[in-house]
C-alpha positions in Angstrom: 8.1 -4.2 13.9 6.4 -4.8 10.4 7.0 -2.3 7.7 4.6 -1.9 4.3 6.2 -0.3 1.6 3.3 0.0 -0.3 1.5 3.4 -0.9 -2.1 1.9 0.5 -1.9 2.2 3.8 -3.3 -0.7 6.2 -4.2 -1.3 9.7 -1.5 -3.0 12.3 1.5 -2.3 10.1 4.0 0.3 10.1 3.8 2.1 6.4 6.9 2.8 5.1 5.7 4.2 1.3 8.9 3.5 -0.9 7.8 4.4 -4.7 5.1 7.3 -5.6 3.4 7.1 -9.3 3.8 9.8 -12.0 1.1 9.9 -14.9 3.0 10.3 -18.1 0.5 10.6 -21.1 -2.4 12.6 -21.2 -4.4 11.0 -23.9 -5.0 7.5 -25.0 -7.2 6.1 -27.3 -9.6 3.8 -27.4 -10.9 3.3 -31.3 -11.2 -0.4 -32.1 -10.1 -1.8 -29.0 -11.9 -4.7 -27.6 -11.0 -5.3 -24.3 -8.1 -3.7 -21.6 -5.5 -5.2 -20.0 -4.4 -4.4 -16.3 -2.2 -5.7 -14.1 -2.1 -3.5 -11.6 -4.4 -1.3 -9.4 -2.0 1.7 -9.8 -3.0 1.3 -13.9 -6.8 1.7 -13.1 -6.8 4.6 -10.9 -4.2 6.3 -13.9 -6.7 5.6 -16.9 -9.8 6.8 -14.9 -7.5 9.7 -14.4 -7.3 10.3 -17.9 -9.9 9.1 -19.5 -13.4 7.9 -18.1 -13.8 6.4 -22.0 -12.3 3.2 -20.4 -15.0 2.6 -18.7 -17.3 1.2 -21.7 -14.9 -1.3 -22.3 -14.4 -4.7 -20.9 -11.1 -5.7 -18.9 -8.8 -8.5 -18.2 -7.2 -8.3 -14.2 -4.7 -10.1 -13.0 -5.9 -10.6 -9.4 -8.5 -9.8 -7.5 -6.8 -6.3 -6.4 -7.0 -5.3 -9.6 -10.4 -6.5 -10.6 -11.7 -5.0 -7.3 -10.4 -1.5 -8.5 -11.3 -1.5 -11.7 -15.3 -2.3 -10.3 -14.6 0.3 -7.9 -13.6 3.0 -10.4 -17.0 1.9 -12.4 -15.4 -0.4 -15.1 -16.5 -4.3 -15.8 -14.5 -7.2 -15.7 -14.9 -10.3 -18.5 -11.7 -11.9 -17.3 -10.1 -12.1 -13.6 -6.8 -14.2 -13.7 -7.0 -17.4 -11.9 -3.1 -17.1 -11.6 -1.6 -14.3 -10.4 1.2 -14.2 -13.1 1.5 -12.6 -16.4 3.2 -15.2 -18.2 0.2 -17.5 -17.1 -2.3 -14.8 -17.7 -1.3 -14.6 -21.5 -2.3 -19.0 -21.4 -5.5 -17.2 -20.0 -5.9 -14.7 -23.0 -4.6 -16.9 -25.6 -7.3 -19.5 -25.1 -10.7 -17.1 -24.6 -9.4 -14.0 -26.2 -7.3 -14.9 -29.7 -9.9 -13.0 -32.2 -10.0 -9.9 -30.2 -7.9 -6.5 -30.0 -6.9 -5.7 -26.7 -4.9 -2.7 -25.3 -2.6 -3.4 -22.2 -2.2 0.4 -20.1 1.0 -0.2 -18.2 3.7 0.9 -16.3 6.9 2.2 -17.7 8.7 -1.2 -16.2 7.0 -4.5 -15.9 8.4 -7.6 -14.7 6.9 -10.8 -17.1 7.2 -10.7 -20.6 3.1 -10.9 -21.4 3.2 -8.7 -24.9 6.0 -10.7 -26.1 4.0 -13.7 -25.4 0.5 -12.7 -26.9 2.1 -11.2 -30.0 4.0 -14.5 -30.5 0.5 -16.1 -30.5 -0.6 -14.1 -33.2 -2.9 -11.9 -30.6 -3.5 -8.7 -32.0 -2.2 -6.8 -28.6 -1.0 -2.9 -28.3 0.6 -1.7 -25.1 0.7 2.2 -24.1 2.5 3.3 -20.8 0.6 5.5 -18.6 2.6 5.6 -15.5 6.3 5.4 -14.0 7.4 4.9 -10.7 10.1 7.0 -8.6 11.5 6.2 -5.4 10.6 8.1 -2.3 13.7 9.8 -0.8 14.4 8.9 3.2 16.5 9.9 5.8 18.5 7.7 7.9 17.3 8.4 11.0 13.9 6.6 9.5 15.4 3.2 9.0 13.3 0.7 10.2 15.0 -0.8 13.7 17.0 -4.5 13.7 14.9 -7.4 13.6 12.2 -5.8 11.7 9.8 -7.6 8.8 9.6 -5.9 5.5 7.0 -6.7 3.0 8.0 -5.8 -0.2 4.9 -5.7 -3.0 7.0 -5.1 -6.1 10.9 -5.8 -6.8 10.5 -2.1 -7.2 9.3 -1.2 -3.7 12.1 -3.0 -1.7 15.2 -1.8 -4.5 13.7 1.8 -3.2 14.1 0.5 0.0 17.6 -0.3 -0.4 18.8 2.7 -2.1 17.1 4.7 0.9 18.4 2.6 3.8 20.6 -0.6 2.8 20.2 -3.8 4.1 20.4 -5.5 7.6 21.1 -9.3 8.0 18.4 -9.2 11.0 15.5 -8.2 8.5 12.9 -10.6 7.0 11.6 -10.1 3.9 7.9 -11.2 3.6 7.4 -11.3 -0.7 4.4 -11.2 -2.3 4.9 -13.5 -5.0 7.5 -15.2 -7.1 8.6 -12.4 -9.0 9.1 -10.1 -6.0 11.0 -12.9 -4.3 13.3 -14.0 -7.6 15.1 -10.4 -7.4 15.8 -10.8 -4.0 19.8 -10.7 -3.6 21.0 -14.1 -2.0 22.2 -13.1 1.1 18.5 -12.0 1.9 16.2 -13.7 4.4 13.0 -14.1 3.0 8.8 -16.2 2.9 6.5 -15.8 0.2 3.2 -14.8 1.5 0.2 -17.7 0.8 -1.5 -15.6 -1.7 -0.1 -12.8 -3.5 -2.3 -10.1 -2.0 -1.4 -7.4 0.7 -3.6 -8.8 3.6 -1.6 -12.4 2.9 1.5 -10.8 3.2 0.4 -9.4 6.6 -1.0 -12.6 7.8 2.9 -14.0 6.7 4.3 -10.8 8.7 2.1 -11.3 11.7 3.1 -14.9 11.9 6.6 -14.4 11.9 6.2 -12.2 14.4 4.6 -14.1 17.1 7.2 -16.5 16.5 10.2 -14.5 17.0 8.8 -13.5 20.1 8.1 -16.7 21.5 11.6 -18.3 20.2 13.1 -14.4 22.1 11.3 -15.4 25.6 
């Protein structure tokens, strides 16, 4: 069996939803800003949320998720990372964006350094969190059976996981990237999907799959 524990939900996996998404500001302001930073889809669908003001100004995705929402929720892109990494999206900013203000809407934990980085460079970068995450709370009798593939979209995701169900050595982690996969205790089995999307890390899943049942006949 394949479990998702993101919130989207997506045909021929099982979805195991681990985090849910609280809103935590209710104003932000846009007055001399530039352009907008996201790097997440979760941050797009908070803003428009709270403000549609964001839509007259131009923004920087990290990945095509991202850019994809931010079109969808009636925004424009001037920037889509070619990496999917924050620490090589700040090279990205650094060298098309140094004279311009930007404003980076976030969530309350991130996992690269990318402020740090652009303020460093003399970038004239403000950050404002708009949204946490929270684990969602499980019973037992809901842990996902032995031998079962976990996709894990965040470090965030799977840690909920864990603190709902544990670990067991028969599991497979499928990762979505790097970053996901560098938290990932040692004694955890794991692949890195071919391109940090969703649909890649099902591809990932769905291989594994076939081949555990051909190596179990």
């Amino acid at each position: 069996m394949i479990y998702l524990l993101s919130p989207t939900k997506y045909d021929g996996v099982e979805n195991l939803p681990t985090i849910e998404f609280e809103t935590v500001t209710t104003k932000i302001d846009f007055e001399n800003i530039d352009l907008l930073l996201f790097t997440s889809k979760q941050a797009v669908i908070t803003v428009d949320s709270i403000n549609k003001e964001w839509h007259k100004i131009p923004s920087i995705a990290i990945g095509s998720g991202t850019r994809d929402e931010i079109i969808k929720m009636g925004g424009t892109t001037i920037l889509t990372s070619t990496k999917f990494y924050g620490n090589d999206l700040a090279r990205e900013i650094i060298d098309n964006f140094s004279d311009k203000t930007i404003l980076y809407l976030r969530p309350e934990i991130v996992s690269s350094n990318i402020t740090e980085i652009l303020l460093n460079a003399n970038i004239n970068i403000f950050e404002q969190v708009i949204y946490k995450t929270q684990c969602i709370k499980y019973d037992m009798s809901q842990k996902p059976p032995l031998n079962s593939i976990i996709i894990a979209t965040s470090p965030s995701t799977l840690n909920c996981f864990m603190q709902n169900f544990g670990w067991c050595k028969s599991y497979m982690v499928v990762a979505i990237g790097k970053t996901t996969a560098a938290t990932l205790a040692n004694n955890i089995n794991f692949v890195i999907s071919n391109k940090p999307t969703i649909n890649s890390c099902i591809e990932k899943a769905n291989e594994l799959e076939k081949i555990r049942q051909i190596n179990h006949h």
